[in-house]
C-alpha positions as CSV (number, residue, x, y, z in Angstrom):
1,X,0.0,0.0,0.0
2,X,2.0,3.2,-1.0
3,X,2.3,6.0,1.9
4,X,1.2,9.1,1.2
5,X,4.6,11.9,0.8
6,X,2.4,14.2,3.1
7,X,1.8,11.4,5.5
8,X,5.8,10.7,6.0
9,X,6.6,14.5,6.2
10,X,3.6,15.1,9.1
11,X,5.2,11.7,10.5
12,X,9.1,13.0,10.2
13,X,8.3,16.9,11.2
14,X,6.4,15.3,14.7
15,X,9.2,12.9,15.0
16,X,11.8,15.6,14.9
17,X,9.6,18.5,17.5
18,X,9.7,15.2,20.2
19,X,13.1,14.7,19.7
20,X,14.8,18.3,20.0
21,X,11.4,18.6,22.5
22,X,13.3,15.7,24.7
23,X,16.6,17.3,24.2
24,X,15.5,20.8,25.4
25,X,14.3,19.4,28.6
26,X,17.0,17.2,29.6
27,X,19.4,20.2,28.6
28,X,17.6,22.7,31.1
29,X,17.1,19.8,33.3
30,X,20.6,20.2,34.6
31,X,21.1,24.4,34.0
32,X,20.6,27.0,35.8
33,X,17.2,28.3,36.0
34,X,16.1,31.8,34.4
35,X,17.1,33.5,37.8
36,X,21.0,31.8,37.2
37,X,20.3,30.2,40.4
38,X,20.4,26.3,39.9
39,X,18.8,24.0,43.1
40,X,21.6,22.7,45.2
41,X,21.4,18.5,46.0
42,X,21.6,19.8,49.4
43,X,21.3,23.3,51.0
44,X,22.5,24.5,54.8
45,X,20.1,26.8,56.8
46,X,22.1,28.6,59.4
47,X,22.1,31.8,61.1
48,X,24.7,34.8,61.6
49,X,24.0,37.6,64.4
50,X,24.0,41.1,63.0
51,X,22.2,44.4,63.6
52,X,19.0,43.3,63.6
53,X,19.5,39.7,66.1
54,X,20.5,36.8,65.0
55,X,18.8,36.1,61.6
56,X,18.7,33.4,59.1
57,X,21.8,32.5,56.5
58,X,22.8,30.6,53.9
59,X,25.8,28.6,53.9
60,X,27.4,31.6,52.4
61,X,26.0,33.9,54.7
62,X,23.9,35.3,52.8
63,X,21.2,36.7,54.6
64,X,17.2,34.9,54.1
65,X,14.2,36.7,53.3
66,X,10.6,36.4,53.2
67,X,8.1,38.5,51.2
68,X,5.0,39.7,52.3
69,X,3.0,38.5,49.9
70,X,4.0,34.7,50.2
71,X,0.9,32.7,51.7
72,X,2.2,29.5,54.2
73,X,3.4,26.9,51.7
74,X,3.3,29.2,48.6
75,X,5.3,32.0,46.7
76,X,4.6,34.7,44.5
77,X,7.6,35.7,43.6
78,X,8.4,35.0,39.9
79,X,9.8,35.8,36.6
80,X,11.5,39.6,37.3
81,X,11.0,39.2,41.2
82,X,12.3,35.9,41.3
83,X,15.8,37.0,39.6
84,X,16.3,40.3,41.9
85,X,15.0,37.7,45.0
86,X,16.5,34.0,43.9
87,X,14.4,31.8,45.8
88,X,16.6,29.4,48.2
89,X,16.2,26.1,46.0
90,X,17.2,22.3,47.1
91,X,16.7,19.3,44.9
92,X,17.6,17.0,48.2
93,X,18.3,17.7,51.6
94,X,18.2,20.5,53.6
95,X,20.2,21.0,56.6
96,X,19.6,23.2,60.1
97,X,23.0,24.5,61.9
98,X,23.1,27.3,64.1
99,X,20.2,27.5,65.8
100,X,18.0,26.6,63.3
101,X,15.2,24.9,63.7
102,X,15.0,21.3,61.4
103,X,11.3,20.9,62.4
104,X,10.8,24.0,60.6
105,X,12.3,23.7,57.5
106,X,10.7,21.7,54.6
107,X,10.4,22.2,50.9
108,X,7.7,23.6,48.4
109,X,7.1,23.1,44.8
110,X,7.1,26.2,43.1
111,X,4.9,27.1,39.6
112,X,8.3,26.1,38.0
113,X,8.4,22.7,38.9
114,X,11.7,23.7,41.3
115,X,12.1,23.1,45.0
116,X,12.1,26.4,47.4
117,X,13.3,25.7,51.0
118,X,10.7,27.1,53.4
119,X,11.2,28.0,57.2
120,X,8.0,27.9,59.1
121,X,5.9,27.7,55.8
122,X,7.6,31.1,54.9
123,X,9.6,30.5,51.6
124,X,13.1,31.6,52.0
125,X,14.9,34.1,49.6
126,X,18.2,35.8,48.9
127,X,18.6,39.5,47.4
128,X,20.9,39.9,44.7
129,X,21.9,42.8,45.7
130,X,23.5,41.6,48.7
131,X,26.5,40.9,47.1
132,X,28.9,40.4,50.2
133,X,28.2,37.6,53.4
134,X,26.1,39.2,56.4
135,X,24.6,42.2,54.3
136,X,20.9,43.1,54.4
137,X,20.3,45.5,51.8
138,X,17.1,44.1,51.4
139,X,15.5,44.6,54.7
140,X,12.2,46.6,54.5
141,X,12.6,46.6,50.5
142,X,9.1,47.4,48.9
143,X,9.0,45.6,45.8
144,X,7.3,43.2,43.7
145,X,4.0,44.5,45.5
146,X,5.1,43.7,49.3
147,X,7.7,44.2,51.3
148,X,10.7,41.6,52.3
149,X,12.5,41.1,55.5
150,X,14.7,39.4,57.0
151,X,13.6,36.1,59.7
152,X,14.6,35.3,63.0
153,X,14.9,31.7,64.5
154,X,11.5,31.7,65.2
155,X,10.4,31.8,61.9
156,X,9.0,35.6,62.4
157,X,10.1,38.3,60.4
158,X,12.2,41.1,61.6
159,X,11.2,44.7,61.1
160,X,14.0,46.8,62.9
161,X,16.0,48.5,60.5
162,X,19.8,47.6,60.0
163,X,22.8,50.1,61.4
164,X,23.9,50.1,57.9
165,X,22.8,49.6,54.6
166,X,26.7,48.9,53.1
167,X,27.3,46.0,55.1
168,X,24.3,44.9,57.8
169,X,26.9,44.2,60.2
């Protein structure tokens, strides 16, 4: 029974969009998401004492926030928000040191598919303009449509401003 030429090309062009389909996701499996952050196998929640208490950290010592507009369990912070505040992703483990909390800290699935670590259902961010350990430039920040602060042990958010904004020590 002879195949129709149209038949082949439908059945080659669909064979082709699955396979470069397949290799798309696989590649950006493995990158770095659209914020340039990619999801650590395992990610350390600790804390550092500054100006404002003793706060949470990551295990660069970069300085945690929340945003206001976050529900328990869920954030709202995507696209342009989520690349001025990366959220603090984990593919595996997450780890408490310092005073932290491990009953607190879990894991959400975010509208990209990724992991976010929460503390106290709060989902946990960086600010990318805190460029250096211990700052908190982002303290009291309104943007995005809320405001973002930094959290204390408790899982509450701080809203004492810092000494400085050049350093947050």
């Amino acid at each position: 029974m002879p195949v129709n030429i149209h038949a082949r090309a439908l059945v080659a062009a669909t064979g082709t969009a699955l396979l470069l389909c397949g290799t798309t996701v696989a590649h950006a499996a493995g990158a770095p998401s659209a914020t340039g952050t990619k999801a650590a196998s395992s990610v350390t929640v600790t804390t550092k004492n500054t100006s404002l208490g003793k706060i949470l950290v990551n295990e660069k010592g970069h300085t945690l926030y929340l945003f206001e507009s976050d529900k328990k369990d869920k954030s709202t912070c995507n696209d342009a928000c989520a690349e001025a505040w990366p959220p603090l992703k984990a593919d595996g483990k997450v780890v408490a040191k310092g005073g932290v909390d491990s009953k607190l800290l879990d894991t959400i699935k975010r509208s990209d598919g990724s992991k976010q670590v929460t503390y106290k259902g709060q989902p946990l961010y960086t600010f990318a303009d805190d460029t250096k350990a211990g700052q908190t430039n982002g303290q009291g920040v309104d943007a995005f449509g809320a405001k973002w602060f930094v959290l204390g042990t408790d899982g509450k958010k701080i809203t004492k401003q810092p000494a400085s904004q050049n350093g947050g020590y």
